[in-house]
C-alpha positions as CSV (number, residue, x, y, z in Angstrom):
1,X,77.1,115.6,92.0
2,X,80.1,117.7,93.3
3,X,82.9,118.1,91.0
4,X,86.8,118.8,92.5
5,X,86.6,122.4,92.5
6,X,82.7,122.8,93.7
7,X,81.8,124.8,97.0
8,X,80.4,123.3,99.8
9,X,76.7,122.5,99.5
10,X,74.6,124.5,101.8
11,X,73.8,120.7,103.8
12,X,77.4,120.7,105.0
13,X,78.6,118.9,102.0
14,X,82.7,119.1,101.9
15,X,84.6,120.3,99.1
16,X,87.4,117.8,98.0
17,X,91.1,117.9,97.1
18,X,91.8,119.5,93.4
19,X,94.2,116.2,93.2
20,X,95.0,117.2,89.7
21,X,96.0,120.3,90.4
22,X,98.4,118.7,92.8
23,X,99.9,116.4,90.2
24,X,100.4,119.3,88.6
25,X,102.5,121.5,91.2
26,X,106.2,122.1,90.6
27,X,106.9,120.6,94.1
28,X,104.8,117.2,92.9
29,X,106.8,117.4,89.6
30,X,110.2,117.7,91.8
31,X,109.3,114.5,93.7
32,X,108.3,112.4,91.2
33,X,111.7,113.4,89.2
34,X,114.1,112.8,92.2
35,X,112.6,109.3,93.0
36,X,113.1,108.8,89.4
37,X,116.6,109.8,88.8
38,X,117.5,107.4,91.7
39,X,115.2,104.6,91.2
40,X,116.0,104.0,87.3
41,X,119.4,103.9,87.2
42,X,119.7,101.6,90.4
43,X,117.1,99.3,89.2
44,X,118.6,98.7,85.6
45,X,121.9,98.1,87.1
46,X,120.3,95.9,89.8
47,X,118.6,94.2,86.4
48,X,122.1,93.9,84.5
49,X,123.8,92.6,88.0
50,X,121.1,89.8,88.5
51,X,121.2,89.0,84.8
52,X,124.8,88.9,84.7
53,X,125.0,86.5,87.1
54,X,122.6,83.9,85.7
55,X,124.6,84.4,82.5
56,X,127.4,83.6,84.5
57,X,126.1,80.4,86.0
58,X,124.2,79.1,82.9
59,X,127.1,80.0,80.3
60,X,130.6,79.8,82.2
61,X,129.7,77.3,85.1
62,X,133.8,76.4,84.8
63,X,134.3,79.5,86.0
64,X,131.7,79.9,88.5
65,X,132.9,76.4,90.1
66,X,136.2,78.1,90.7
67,X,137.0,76.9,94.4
68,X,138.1,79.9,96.0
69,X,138.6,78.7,99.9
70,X,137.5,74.8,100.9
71,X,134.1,74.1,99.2
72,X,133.3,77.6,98.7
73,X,133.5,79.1,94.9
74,X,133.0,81.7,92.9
75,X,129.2,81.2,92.0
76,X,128.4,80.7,95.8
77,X,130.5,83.9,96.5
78,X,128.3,85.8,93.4
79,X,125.2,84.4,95.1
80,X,125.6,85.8,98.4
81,X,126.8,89.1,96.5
82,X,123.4,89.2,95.4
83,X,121.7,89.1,98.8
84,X,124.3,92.0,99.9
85,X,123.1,94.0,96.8
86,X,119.9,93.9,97.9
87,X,120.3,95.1,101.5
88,X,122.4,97.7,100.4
89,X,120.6,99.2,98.0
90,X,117.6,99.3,100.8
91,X,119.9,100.9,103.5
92,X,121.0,103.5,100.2
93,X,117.2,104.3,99.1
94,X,116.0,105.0,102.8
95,X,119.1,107.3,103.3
96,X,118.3,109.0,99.7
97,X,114.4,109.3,100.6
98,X,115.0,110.1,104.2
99,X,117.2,113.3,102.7
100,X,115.9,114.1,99.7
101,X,112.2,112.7,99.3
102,X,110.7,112.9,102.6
103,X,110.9,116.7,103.5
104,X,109.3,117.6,100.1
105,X,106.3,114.7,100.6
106,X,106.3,116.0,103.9
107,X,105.7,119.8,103.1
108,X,103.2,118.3,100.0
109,X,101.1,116.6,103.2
110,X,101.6,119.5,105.2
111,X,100.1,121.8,102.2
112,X,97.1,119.6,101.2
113,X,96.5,119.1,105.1
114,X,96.3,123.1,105.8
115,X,93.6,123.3,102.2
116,X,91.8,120.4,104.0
117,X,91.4,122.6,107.2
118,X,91.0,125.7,105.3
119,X,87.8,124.4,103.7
């Protein structure tokens, strides 16, 4: 059986990927604390936004029945918001891990790819 960090069997067997190891890098560490720092805070506010709309609707429908322009009212205005929230935070994660996620993944691939060959 060939264990992570075992040389290459004299039939041409292949040495794998010390993965571990890679968890373990600084740059690893660095990714997984930048996708963090964005992702939390974003998705508990997304969380508190979404809640705070059903609130809203189950707890001051009065208020969310507001007319605003014709037939459309606060609640239906909240709503849409909702969808809005959604697309923007998209557009606003691709920029962040376009900027500040893919060039480290990228140099991560680029590293393991070169100890792949190297082997």
């Amino acid at each position: 059986m060939m264990t992570p960090n075992s040389p290459p069997s004299a039939g041409g067997g292949v040495r794998r990927i010390d993965y571990r190891s890679v968890e373990d890098s600084p740059d690893f560490r660095e990714l997984k604390a930048r996708h963090r720092r964005f992702v939390l805070p974003v998705a508990a506010l997304a969380v508190v936004w979404f809640l705070a709309y059903v609130l809203l609707a189950t707890y001051a429908s009065d208020v969310m029945a507001t007319p605003v322009w014709g037939r459309i009212n606060i609640g239906l205005l909240l709503g849409l918001a909702q969808f809005v929230t959604t697309f923007a935070i998209t557009m606003i994660y691709v920029s962040y891990a376009n900027r500040q996620l893919d060039p480290l993944a990228e140099k991560l691939r680029d590293d393991l790819a070169a100890e792949e060959v190297a082997r």
